[in-house]
C-alpha positions in Angstrom: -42.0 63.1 -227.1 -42.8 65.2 -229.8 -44.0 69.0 -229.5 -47.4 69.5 -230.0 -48.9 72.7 -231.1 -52.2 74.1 -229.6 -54.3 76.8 -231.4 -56.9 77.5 -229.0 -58.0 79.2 -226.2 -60.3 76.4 -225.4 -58.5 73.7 -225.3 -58.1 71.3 -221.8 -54.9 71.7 -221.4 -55.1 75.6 -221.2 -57.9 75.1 -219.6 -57.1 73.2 -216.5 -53.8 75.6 -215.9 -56.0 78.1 -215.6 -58.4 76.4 -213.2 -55.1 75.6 -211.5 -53.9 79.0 -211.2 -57.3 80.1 -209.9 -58.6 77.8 -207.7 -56.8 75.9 -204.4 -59.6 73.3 -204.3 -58.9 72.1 -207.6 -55.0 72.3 -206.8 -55.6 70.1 -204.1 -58.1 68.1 -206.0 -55.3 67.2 -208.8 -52.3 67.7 -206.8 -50.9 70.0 -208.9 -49.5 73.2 -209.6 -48.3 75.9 -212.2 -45.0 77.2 -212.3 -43.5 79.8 -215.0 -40.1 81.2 -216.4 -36.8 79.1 -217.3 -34.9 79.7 -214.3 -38.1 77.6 -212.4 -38.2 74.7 -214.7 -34.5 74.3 -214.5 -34.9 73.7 -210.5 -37.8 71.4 -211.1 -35.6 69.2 -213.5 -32.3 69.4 -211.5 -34.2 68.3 -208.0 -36.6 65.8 -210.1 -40.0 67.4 -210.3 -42.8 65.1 -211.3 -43.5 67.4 -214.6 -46.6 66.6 -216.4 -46.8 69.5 -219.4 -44.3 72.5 -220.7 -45.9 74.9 -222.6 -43.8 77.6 -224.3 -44.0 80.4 -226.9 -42.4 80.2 -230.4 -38.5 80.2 -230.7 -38.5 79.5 -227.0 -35.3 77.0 -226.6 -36.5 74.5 -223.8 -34.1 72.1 -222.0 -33.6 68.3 -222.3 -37.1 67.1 -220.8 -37.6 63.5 -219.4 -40.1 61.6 -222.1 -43.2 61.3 -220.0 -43.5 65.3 -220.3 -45.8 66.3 -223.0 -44.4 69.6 -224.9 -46.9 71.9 -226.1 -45.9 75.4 -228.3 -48.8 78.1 -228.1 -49.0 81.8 -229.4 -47.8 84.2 -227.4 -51.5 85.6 -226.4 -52.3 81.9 -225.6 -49.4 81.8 -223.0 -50.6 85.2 -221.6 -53.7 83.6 -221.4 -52.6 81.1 -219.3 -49.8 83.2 -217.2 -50.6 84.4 -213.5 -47.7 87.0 -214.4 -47.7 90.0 -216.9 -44.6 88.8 -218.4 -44.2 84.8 -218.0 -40.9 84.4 -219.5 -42.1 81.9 -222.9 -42.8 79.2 -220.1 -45.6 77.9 -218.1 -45.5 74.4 -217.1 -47.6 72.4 -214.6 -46.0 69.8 -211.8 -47.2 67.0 -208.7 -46.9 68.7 -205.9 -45.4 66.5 -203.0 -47.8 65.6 -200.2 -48.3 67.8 -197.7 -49.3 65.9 -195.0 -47.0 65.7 -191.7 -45.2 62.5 -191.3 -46.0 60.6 -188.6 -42.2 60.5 -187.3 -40.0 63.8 -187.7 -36.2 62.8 -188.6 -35.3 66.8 -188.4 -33.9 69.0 -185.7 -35.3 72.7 -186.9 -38.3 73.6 -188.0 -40.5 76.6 -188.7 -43.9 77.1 -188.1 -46.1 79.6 -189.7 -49.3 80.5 -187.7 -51.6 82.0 -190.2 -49.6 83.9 -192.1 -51.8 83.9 -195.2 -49.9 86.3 -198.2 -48.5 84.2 -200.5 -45.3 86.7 -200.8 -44.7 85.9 -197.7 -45.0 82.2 -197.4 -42.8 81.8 -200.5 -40.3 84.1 -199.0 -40.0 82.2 -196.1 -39.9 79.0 -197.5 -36.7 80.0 -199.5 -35.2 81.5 -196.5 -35.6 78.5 -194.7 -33.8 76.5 -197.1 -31.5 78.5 -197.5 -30.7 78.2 -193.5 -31.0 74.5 -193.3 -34.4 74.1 -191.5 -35.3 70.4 -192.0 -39.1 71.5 -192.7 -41.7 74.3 -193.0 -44.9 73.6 -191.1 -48.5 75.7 -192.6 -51.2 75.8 -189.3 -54.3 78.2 -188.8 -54.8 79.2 -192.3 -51.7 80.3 -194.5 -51.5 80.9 -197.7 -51.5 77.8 -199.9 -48.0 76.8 -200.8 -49.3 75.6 -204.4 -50.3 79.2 -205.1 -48.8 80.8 -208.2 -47.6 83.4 -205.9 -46.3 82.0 -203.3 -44.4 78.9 -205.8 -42.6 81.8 -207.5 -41.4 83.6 -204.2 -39.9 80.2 -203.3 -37.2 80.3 -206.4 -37.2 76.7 -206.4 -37.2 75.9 -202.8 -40.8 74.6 -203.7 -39.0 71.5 -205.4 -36.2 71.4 -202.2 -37.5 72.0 -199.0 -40.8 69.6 -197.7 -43.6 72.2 -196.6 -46.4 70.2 -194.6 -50.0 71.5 -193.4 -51.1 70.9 -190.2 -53.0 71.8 -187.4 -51.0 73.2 -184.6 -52.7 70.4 -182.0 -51.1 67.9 -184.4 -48.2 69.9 -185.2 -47.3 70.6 -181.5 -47.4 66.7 -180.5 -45.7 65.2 -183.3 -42.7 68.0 -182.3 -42.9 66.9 -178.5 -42.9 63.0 -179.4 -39.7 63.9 -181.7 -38.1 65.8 -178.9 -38.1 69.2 -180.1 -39.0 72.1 -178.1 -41.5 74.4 -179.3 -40.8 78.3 -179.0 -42.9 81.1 -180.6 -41.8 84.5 -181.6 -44.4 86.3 -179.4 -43.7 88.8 -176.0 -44.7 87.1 -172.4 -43.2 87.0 -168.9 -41.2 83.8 -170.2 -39.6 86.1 -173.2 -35.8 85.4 -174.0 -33.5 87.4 -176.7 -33.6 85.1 -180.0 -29.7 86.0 -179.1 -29.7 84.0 -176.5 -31.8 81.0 -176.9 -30.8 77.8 -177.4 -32.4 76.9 -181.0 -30.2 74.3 -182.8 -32.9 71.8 -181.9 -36.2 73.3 -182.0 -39.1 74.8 -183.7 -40.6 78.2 -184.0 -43.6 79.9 -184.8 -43.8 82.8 -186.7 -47.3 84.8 -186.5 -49.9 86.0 -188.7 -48.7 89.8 -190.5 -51.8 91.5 -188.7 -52.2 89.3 -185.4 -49.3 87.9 -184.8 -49.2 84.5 -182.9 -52.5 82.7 -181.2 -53.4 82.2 -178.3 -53.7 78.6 -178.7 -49.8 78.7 -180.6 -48.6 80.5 -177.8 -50.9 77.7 -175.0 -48.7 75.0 -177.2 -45.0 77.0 -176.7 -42.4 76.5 -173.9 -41.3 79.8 -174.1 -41.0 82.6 -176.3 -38.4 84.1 -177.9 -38.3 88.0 -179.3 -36.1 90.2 -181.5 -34.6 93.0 -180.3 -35.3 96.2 -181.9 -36.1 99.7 -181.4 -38.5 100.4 -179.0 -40.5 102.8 -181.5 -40.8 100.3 -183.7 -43.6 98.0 -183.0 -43.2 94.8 -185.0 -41.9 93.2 -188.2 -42.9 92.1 -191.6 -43.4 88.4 -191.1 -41.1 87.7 -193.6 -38.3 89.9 -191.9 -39.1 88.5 -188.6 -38.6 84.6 -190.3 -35.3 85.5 -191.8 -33.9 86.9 -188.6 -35.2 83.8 -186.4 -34.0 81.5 -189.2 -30.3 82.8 -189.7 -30.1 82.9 -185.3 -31.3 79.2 -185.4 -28.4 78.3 -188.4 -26.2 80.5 -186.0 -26.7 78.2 -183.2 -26.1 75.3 -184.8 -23.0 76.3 -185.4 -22.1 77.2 -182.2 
């Protein structure tokens, strides 16, 4: 397909990356998404992202795209127009995002649960970590951030396009874990409390909590037990991020046991 060129601010194509930057109901509404910078798009093409648009800057070198993508070059003020970042690297592009939807049947053995854990940072950060780990699945109850945010797609350096991320509620969420077999622990303190050290967790799930609540009531009502993670006693909690990546690496530890 041949490169367009687009002169203004107006047109629908800026227009509707902006909405989708700015607004989750029309994310959902379109299922779609904005991503930005090279190193990005390259994921998206190497794990087959369904890319709809690529807008870049002038003299920006873009990779081999599949035909259906339309190519678009703006003006440098356009694409800051259009950026959710200060400095978008001469590339925004839009994408489908996969369904979010739990699956009726879960084929995995370890997942991670977020319990409304709602900055974007975060979520992203997560999301790449568990990747990274080899969690089969990242499961978004009580209010998180929307993994389709521009925030939260960027934090995920292309685990976005790797690693399925579903919404649920954590009723649903907690039954379709029992029917597959896999027990449910939270990351919470309770007379049932067991080191993360010392649990069994190379077939289960875990909920991480909220940054300023941690976990439910109704998440921790749904657990079989929790776990914690040992750390100074003058130190209350951490970052819900921090907590993820230790809960995550103890759970790849176990499988390897």
């Amino acid at each position: 397909m041949e490169q367009e060129k687009i002169t203004s601010r107006a047109n629908p194509l800026l227009a509707r990356v902006r909405k989708l930057n700015s607004r989750r109901s029309f994310r959902r509404e379109e299922r779609a998404f904005v991503g930005e910078g090279p190193k990005l798009l390259d994921e998206a093409l190497h794990w087959d992202a369904e890319l709809e648009a690529v807008i870049c800057a002038p003299g920006v070198s873009l990779p081999q795209l599949p035909e259906r993508v339309r190519m678009v070059e703006v003006a440098d003020h356009l694409l800051a127009s259009i950026a959710d970042t200060e400095s978008p690297q001469g590339i925004v592009f839009l994408c489908k995002g996969k369904a979010l939807d739990m699956p009726e049947q879960l084929t995995g053995k370890r997942y991670l649960l977020l319990d409304g854990v709602q900055d974007p940072g975060n979520v992203g950060t997560i999301w790449r970590t568990a990747d990274a780990f080899g969690t089969d699945g990242l499961i978004l109850c009580n209010g998180c951030a929307d993994p389709w945010n521009p925030k939260t797609v960027r934090a995920t350096m292309g685990a976005v396009f790797r690693l399925p991320v579903y919404e649920s509620t954590l009723e649903t969420a907690g039954e379709r874990l029992c029917q597959a077999g896999i027990p449910l622990y939270a990351a919470a303190l309770r007379e049932d409390t067991e080191d993360v050290r010392a649990a069994s967790l190379d077939k289960a799930a875990v909920i991480i909590g909220s940054e300023g609540r941690g976990v439910s009531q109704l998440a921790l009502e749904l657990c079989q037990k929790t776990i914690k993670i040992p750390m100074r006693a003058r130190c209350e909690s951490l970052n819900a991020a921090a907590a993820a990546s230790v809960v995550l690496w103890e759970m790849a530890r176990s499988d390897g046991r």
